[in-house]
C-alpha positions in Angstrom: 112.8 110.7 115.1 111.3 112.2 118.3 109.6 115.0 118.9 112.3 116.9 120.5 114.7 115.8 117.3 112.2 117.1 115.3 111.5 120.4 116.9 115.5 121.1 117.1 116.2 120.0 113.3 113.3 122.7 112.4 114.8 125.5 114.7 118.4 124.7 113.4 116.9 124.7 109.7 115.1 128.3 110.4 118.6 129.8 111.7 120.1 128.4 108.3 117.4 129.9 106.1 117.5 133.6 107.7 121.0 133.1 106.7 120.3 132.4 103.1 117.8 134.8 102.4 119.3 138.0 103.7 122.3 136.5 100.9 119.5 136.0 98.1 117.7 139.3 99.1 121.2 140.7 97.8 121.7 138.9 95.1 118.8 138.0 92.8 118.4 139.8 89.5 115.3 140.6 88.0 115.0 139.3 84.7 115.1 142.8 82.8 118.2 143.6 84.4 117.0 145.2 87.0 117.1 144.7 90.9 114.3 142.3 91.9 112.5 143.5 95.0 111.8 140.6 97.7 110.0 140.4 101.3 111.0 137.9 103.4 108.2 136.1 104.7 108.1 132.9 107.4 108.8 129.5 106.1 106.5 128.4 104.2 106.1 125.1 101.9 105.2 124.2 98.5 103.9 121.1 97.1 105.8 120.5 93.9 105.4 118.4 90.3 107.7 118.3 87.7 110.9 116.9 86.2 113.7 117.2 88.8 116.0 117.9 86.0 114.3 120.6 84.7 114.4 124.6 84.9 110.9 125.2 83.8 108.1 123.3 82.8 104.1 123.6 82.8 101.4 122.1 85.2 101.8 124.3 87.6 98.0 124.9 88.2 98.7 121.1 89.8 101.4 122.5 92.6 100.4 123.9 96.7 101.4 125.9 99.0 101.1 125.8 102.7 101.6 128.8 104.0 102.6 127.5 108.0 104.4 123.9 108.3 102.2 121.3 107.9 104.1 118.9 109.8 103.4 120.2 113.4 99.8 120.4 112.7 99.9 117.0 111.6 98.2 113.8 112.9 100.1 110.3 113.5 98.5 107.6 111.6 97.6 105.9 115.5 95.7 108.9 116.2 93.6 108.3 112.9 90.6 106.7 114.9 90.4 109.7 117.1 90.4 111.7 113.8 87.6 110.0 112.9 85.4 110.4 116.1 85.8 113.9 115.9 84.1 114.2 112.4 87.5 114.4 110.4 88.8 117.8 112.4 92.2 117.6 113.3 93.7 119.5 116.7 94.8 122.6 114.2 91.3 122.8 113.3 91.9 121.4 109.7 89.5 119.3 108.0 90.7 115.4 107.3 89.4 114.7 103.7 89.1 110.6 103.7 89.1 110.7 99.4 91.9 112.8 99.2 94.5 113.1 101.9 98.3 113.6 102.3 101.2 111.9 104.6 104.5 113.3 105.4 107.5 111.9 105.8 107.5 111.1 109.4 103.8 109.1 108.8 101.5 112.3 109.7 98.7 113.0 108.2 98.8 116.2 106.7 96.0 119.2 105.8 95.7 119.3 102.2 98.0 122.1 100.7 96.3 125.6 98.7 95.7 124.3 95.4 96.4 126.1 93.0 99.9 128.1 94.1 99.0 131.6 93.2 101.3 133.1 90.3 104.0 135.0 91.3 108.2 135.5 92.7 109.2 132.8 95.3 112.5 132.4 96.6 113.3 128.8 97.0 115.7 126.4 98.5 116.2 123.1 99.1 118.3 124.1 102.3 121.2 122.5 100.9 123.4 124.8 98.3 121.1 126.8 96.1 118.6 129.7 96.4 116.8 130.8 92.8 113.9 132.6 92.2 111.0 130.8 91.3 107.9 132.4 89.1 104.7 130.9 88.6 102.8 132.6 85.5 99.2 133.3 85.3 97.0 130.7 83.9 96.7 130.2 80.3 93.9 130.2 77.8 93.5 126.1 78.7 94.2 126.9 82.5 97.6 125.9 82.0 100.5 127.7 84.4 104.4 127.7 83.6 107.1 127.5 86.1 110.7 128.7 85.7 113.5 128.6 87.9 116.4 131.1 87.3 120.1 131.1 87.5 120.1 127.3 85.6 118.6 125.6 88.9 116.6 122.6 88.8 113.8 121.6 90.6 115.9 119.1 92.1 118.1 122.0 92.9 115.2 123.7 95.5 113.5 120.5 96.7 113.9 119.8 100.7 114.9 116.2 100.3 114.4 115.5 103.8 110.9 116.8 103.6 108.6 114.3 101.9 104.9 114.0 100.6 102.1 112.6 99.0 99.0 112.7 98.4 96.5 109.3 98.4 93.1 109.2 96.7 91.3 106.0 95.8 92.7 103.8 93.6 89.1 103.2 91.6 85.7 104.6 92.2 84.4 103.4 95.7 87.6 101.7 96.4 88.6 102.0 100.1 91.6 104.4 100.7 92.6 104.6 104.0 95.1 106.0 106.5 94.1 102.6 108.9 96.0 100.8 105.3 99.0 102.7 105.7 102.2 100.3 107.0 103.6 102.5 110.4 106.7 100.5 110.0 107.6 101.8 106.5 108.4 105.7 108.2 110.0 107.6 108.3 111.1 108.0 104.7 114.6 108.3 103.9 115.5 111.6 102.6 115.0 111.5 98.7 113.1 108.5 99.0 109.4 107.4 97.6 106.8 107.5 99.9 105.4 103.9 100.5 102.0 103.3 99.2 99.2 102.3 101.1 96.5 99.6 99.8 93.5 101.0 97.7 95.0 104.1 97.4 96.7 105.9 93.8 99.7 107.9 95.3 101.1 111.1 93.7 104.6 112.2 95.1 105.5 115.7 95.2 108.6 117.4 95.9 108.6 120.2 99.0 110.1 123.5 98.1 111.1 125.9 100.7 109.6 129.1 100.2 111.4 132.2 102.1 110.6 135.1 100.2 108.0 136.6 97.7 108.2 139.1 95.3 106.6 142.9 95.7 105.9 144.9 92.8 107.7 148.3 92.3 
């Protein structure tokens, strides 16, 4: 996919969210009963792990957020030398960590996501047929935090299967993990699809949630 394809799928999948949220803004319940209060916020993008088939679920200390798109900001793996020579900073002025790094779909290099996702109310899509509330409780006494989707949706339900990630750190202690590993010809990922892995590297897949409103308090 080009540039230009990929700038006019993101401006078509903005139009389609404005659309859903002013719907959800109407229609999510809180879970006493009452009316939820949300504020619609711009896109934003979480980095999720969990069962797809599940409605809630812990580990959530483990999940991201990035709060603009990270794939715009991104760097294509032939660029990586020049990410090098300038001391690991990207052109957005994010920091390249070489131990722990992250590729999307399309073979960028990505900025690491805010680990961990504060708790709280997110509206969520997978820009396909549902929109649920999301909340994220505070951590635990072990530093454990729950997840729970409403309205019966599963995490499969909300995940942006066209938007994929993961994250590579070395495979064993001083083993080399590099973006230079990384196979251009395997990208971009089909939608739903495993990111490939890349030699020396343990790879973690996440699922991409489409954040489009937070909760306020009363």
């Amino acid at each position: 996919m080009s540039n230009r394809e990929r700038l006019i799928h993101r401006v078509c999948l903005a139009t389609v969210l404005l659309v859903i949220i002013t719907a959800a803004a109407q229609a999510v319940q809180a879970a006493d009963g009452g009316q939820a209060k949300f504020r619609r916020i711009s896109t934003q993008y979480i980095a999720a792990l969990g069962d797809p088939k599940s409605t809630s679920g812990n580990g959530a200390q483990l999940w991201g957020l990035w709060p603009v798109d990270p794939g715009p900001r991104g760097v294509k793996l032939n660029r990586y030398d020049s990410l090098k020579g300038a001391g690991g900073v990207a052109p957005a002025r994010w920091m390249f960590d070489e131990a722990d790094w992250w590729l999307e779909e399309h073979g960028l290099i990505m900025e690491q996501p805010t680990v961990p996702l504060p708790p709280g109310k997110y509206v969520v899509t997978g820009a396909r047929k549902v929109t649920a509330v999301l909340t994220i409780h505070p951590a635990d006494g072990h530093g454990d935090r729950r997840w729970e989707l409403d309205r019966g949706a599963t995490l499969y339900d909300v995940t942006h299967l066209a938007c994929r990630s993961a994250r590579y750190t070395p495979s064993t202690a001083g083993s080399s993990c590099s973006p230079a590993n990384a196979k251009q010809t395997a990208f971009p990922v089909a939608p739903g699809g495993a990111m490939p892995p890349v030699e020396g590297c343990a790879k973690q897949d996440y699922a991409v949630l489409i954040v489009i409103g937070v909760g306020v308090e009363n």
